[in-house]
C-alpha positions in Angstrom: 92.9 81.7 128.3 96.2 82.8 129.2 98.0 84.9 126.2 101.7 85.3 127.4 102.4 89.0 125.9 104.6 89.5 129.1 106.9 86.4 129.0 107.2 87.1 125.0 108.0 90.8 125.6 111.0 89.6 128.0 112.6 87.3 125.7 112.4 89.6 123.0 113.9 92.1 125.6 116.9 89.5 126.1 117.4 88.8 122.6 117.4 92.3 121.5 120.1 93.0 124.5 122.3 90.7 122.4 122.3 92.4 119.4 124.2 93.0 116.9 124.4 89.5 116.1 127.3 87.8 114.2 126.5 88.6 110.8 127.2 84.1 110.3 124.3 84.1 113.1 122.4 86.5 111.4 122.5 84.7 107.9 121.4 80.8 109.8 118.9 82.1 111.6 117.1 84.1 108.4 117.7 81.1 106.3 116.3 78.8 108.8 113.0 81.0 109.2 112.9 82.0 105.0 113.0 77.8 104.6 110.5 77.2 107.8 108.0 79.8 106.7 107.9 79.2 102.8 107.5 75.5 103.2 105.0 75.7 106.2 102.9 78.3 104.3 103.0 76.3 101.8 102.3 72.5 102.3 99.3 74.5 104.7 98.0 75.2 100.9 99.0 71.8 99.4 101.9 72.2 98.0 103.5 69.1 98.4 107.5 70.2 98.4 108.8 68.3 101.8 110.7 70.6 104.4 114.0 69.1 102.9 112.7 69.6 99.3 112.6 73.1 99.9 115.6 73.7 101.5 117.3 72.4 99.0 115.4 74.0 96.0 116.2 77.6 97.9 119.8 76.7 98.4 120.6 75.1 95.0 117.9 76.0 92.8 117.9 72.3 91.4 114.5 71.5 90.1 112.6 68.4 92.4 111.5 65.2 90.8 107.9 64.9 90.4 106.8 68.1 91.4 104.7 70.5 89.0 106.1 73.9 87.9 103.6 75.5 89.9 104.9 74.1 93.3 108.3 75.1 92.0 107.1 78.7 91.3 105.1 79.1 94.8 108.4 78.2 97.0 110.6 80.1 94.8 107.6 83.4 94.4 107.1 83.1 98.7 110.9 82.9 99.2 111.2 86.4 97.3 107.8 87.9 98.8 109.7 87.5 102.4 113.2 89.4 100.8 110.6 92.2 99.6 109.0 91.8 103.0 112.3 92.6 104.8 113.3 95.5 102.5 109.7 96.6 103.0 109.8 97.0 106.7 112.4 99.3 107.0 110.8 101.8 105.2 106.7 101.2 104.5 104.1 100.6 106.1 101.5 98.1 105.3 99.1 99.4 102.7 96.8 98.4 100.2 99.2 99.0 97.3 102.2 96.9 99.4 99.3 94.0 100.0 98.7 93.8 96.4 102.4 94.0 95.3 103.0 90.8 97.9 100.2 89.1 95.9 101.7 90.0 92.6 104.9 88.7 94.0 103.6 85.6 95.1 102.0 84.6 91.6 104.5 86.1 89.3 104.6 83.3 85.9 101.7 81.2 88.0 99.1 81.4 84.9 95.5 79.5 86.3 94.4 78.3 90.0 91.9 75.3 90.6 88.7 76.5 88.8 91.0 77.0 85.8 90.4 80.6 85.7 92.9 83.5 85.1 94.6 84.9 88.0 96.0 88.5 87.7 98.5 89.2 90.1 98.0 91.6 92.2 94.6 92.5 91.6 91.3 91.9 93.5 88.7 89.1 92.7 86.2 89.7 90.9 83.7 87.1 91.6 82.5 86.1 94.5 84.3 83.1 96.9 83.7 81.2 99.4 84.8 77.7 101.2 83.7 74.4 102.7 84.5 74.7 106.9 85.9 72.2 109.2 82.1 71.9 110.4 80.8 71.1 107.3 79.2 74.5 105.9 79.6 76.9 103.8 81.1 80.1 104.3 80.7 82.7 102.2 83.4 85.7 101.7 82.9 89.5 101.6 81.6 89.9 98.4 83.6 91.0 94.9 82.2 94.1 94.7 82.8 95.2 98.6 86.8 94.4 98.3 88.0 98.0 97.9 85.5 99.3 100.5 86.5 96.6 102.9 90.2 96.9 102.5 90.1 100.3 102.6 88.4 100.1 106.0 90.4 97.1 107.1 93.7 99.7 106.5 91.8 102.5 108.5 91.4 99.9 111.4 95.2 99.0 111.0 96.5 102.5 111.6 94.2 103.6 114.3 95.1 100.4 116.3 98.9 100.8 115.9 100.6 101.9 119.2 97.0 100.6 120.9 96.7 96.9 120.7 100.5 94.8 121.2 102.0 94.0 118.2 101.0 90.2 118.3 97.5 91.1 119.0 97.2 93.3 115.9 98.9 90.9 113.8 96.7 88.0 114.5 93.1 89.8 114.4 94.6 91.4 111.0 95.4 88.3 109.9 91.9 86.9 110.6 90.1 90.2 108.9 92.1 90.1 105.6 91.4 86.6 105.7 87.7 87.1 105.5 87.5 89.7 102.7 89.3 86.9 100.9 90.1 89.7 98.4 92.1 87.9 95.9 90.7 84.9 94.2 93.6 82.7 95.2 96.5 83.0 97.3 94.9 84.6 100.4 96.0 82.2 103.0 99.5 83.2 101.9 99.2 86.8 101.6 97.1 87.2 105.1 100.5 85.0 106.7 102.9 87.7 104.8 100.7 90.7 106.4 100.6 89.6 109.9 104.4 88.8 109.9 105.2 92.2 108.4 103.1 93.5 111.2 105.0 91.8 113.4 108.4 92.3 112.1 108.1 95.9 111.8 107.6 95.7 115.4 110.8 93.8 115.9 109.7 90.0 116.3 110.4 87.5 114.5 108.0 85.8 112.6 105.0 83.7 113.4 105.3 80.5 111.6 102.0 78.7 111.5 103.3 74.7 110.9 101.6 72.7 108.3 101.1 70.2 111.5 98.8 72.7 113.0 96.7 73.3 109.7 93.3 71.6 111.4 94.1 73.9 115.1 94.8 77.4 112.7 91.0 76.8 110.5 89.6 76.0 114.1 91.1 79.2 115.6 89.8 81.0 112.6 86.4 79.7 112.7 85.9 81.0 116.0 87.5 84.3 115.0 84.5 84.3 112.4 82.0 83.8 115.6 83.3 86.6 117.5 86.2 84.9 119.5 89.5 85.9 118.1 91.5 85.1 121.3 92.7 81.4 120.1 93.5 82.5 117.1 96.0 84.9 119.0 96.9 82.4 121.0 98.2 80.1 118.5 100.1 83.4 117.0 101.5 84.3 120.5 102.6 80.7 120.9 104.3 80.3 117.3 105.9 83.9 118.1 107.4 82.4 121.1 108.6 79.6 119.3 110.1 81.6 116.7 111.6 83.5 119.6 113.5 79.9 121.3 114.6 79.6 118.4 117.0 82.5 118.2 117.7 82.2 122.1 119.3 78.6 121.5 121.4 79.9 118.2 122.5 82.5 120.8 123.6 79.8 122.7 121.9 81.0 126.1 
């Protein structure tokens, strides 16, 4: 498996030779990736807001026809957890306390999940989780009680790989760790997305937009991540990186 680092590091290279950007540019291209990202994200969850549907909720803050005040409160709660992001990264650095505060963000006035239970924002499960895989089995998370322990490790990793692995690299198998603490008792999917694209932005690229249309590739990719194999997971980040990154080449117009 070819991961294309290099060609990714020259376009960023090209586009970052072009700055500073119109500030008209600057505004289309954020809007286009706040709309892309809190819809993917998203519908990836079951939310079941169309691309269009959420564009134009963000833009004119009309309620949509049909849907629930919980699908409302997740586009509107992710579109404000990527402003918080982007004020974030120019002065923080990802911590426990800023992962929690993206969580809180995320389910601010969102009162129950699925079981019915009550979710606290911002704070750590505390029973145990676990899912139902592509394969068919059950896969059980790190246990409640092993959260903080595990985070707080999972941190420690974070800052000793920092400057070691490449940016996309350390995004992705971030992504896949926080995503198997499963630390929150809803909205991890979400929250691991937010982390790896701070991680990323931080490093100056743009974010990696994981589309609802490759839901069934993304699990795949993280099931073998669970197994030991974390490099098509990366892959699928270093490829929706370099989409991202055609993206703001064409708005460039070269």
């Amino acid at each position: 498996m070819v991961i294309m680092f290099d060609i990714i590091d020259a376009m960023l290279k090209k586009v970052q030779e072009k700055r500073p950007f119109s500030q008209e540019l600057m505004k289309t291209i954020t809007q286009k990736f706040r709309e892309d990202w809190t819809y993917h994200t998203n519908a990836i969850e079951g939310n079941t807001f169309t691309l269009q549907e959420t564009a134009f909720f963000l833009r004119e803050g009309l309620t949509i026809k049909g849907k629930t005040l919980r699908e409302h409160l997740e586009i509107v709660n992710h579109a404000e957890a990527i402003e918080y992001l982007q004020d974030a990264i120019r002065q923080r650095d990802l911590t426990e306390g800023l992962i929690k505060e993206f969580h809180a963000i995320l389910f601010q006035g969102v009162k129950s999940w699925a079981g019915a239970k009550p979710i606290v924002p911002g704070a750590y499960k505390t029973e145990d989780n676990h899912v139902l895989t592509l394969s068919g089995e059950i896969h059980h998370y790190v246990p409640a009680v092993q959260v903080p322990s595990e985070m707080e490790k999972l941190l420690t990793w974070y800052r000793e790989k920092q400057g070691k692995f490449h940016p996309i690299e350390l995004a992705a198998v971030f992504h896949h760790r926080i995503a198997a603490i499963h630390p929150f008792p809803d909205g991890n999917g979400r929250v691991s997305r937010i982390c790896m694209n701070f991680i990323l932005m931080k490093a100056g690229f743009p974010p990696a937009i994981i589309r609802n249309e490759n839901r069934q590739e993304y699990y795949l990719a993280l099931g073998e991540a669970d197994k030991g194999n974390p490099q098509p997971f990366i892959q699928l980040v270093a490829e929706e990186v370099k989409r991202s990154l055609e993206i703001i080449v064409d708005g460039l117009g070269s």
